[in-house]
TORGU-443321 format. One record per residue (C-alpha): residue in three letters; y negated, x, z negated. Coordinates in steps of 0.02 Angstrom, whole numbers, padded with zeros to 5 digits, always signed. Example, Ala and Ser with C-alpha at 12.3 -4.5 7.8 and 13.67 -1.06 7.14 Angstrom:
<mikes>
ala+00225+00615-00390ser+00053+00684-00357
</mikes>
This chain:
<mikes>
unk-03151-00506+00648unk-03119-00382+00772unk-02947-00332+00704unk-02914-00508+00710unk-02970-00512+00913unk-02861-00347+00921unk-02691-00440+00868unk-02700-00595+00974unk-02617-00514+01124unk-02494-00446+01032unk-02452-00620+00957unk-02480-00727+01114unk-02338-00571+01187unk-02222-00596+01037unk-02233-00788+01069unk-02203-00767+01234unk-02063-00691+01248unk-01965-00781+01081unk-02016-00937+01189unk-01901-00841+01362unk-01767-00797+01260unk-01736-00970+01210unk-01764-01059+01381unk-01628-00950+01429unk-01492-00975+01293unk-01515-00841+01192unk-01495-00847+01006unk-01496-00721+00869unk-01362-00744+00742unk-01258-00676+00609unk-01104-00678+00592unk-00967-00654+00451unk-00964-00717+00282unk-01103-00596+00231unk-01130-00489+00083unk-01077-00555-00090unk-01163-00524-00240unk-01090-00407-00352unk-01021-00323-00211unk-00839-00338-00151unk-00713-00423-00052unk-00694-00605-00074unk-00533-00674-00124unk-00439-00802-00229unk-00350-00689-00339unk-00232-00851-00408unk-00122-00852-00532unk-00053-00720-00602unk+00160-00716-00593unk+00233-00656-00763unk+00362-00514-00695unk+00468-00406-00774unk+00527-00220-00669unk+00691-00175-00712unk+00731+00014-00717unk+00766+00077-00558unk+00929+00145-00497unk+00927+00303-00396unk+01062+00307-00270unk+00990+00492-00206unk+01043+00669-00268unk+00844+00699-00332unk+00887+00685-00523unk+00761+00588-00628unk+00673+00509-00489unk+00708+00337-00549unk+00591+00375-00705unk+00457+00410-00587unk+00460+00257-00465unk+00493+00144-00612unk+00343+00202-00661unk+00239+00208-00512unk+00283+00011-00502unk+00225-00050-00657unk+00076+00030-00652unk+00042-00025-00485unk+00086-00189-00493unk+00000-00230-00682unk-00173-00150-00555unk-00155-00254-00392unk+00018-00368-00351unk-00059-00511-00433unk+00073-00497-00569unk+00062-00485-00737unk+00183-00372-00789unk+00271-00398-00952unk+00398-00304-01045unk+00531-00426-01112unk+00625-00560-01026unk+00565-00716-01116unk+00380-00688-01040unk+00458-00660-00869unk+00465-00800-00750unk+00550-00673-00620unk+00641-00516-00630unk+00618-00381-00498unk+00766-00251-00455unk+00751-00099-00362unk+00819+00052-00302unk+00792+00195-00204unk+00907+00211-00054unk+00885+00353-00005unk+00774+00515-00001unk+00769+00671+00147unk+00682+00806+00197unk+00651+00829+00378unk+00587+00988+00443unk+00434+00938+00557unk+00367+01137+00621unk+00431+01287+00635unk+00395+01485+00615unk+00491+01623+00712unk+00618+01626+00553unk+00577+01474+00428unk+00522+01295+00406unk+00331+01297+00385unk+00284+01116+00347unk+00403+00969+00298unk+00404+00788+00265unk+00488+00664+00139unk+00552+00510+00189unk+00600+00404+00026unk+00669+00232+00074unk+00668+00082-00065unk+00730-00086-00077unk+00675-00204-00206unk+00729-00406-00235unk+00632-00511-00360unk+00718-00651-00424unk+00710-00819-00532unk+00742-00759-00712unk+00802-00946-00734unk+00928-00971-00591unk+00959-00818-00521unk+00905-00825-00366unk+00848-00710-00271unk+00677-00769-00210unk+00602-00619-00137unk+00645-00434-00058unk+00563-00293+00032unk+00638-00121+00099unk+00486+00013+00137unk+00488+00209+00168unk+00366+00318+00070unk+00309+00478+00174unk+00222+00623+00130unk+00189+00810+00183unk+00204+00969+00092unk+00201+01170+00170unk+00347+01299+00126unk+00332+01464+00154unk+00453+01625+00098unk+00423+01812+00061unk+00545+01956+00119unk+00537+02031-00048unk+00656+01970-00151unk+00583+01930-00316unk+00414+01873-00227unk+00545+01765-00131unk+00626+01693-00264unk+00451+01636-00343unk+00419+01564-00192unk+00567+01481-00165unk+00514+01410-00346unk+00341+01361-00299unk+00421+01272-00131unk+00539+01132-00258unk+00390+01113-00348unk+00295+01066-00195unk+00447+00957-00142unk+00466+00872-00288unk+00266+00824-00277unk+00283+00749-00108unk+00419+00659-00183unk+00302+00587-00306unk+00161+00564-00189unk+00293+00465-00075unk+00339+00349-00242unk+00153+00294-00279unk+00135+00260-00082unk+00292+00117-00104unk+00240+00047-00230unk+00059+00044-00149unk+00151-00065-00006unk+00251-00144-00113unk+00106-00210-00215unk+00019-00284-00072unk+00184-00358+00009unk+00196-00445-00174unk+00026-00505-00176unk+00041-00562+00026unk+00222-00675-00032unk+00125-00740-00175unk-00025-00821-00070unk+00139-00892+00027unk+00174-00959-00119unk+00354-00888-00136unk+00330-00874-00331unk+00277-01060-00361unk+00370-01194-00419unk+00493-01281-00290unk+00629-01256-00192unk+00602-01128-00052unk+00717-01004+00051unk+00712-00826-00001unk+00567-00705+00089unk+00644-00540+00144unk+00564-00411+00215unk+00655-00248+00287unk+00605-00091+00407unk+00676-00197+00548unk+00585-00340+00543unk+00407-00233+00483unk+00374-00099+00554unk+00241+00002+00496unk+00134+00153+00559unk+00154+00334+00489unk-00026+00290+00435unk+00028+00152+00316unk+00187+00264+00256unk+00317+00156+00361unk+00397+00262+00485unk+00495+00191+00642
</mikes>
């Protein structure tokens, strides 16, 4: 009984003030679609566009790196394009081309006598189109960016190794720059697909390009 006589101020305070907060337009609220169960995003994933990925070409002096990006592509997009990838043309509703512009290697610091740390900047260009007609429904141009350190010994056979060690780290960057296209690619797919670019119906070809998108450094499009 006495606990009971103990609370009632604390109520009658509680009251009180829930009672002042409304008078004077305050209202607690949430906002957002809230959790979902399962965890997750929530989205209409759709359905899924039966493509086929041709081979690309390489139009760069890095031998074998069509193999690679090729690669990188259908993997990516079978994972999270909202394609279905399939590997003969009869399953294909659209065919996507592509090819790799081009591929450099900017120095970005410096020592007293050599490069320290570089960059890659591998520029692609892909165009889906109907497997039926032709036509070319859909293309995107992105650059793929990544870092990688060099460094070289005054000895000469330490040096050589080295010099080794540094095309080795190149040719990583160069890989690491391939799985970040087709990364944006993937979501640039998925993005013309909610358009609807891909469905049935007469519609003017979507082409995107590193002039009309520009991306951040963060998102691997560079300026």
């Amino acid at each position: 009984m006495n606990a009971y006589r103990d609370s009632r101020p604390l109520f009658l305070i509680v009251l009180s003030l829930s009672v002042l907060l409304s008078s004077c337009g305050y209202r607690f609220t949430v906002e957002g679609r809230g959790p979902q169960i399962g965890g997750g995003s929530i989205q209409d994933s759709g359905p899924l566009v039966p493509l086929i990925i041709r081979d690309f070409l390489n139009r760069t002096f890095h031998s074998n790196l069509e193999f690679a990006y090729t690669k990188y592509m259908r993997q990516e997009f079978a994972a999270s394009s909202g394609a279905k990838v399939v590997h003969s043309d009869g399953q294909a509703d659209f065919v996507m081309k592509g090819e790799i512009v081009s591929a450099t290697v900017p120095t970005l610091t410096f020592s007293t006598t050599v490069a320290r740390e570089s960059r890659v900047n591998v520029v692609v260009k892909v165009t889906v189109e109907d497997r039926k007609t032709g036509r070319i429904v859909w293309s995107d141009t992105v650059t793929g960016t990544a870092e990688f350190f060099v460094n070289q010994s005054s000895d000469t056979e330490t040096g050589q190794d080295q010099l080794q060690f540094n095309q080795v780290l190149q040719d990583r960057a160069l890989e690491q720059a391939g799985q970040e296209v087709a990364e944006i690619l993937a979501a640039d797919f998925w993005d013309a697909r909610d358009l609807g670019t891909f469905s049935p119906g007469e519609k003017k070809p979507v082409t995107k390009s590193l002039e009309s998108d520009q991306r951040s450094p963060a998102t691997g499009i560079t300026n």
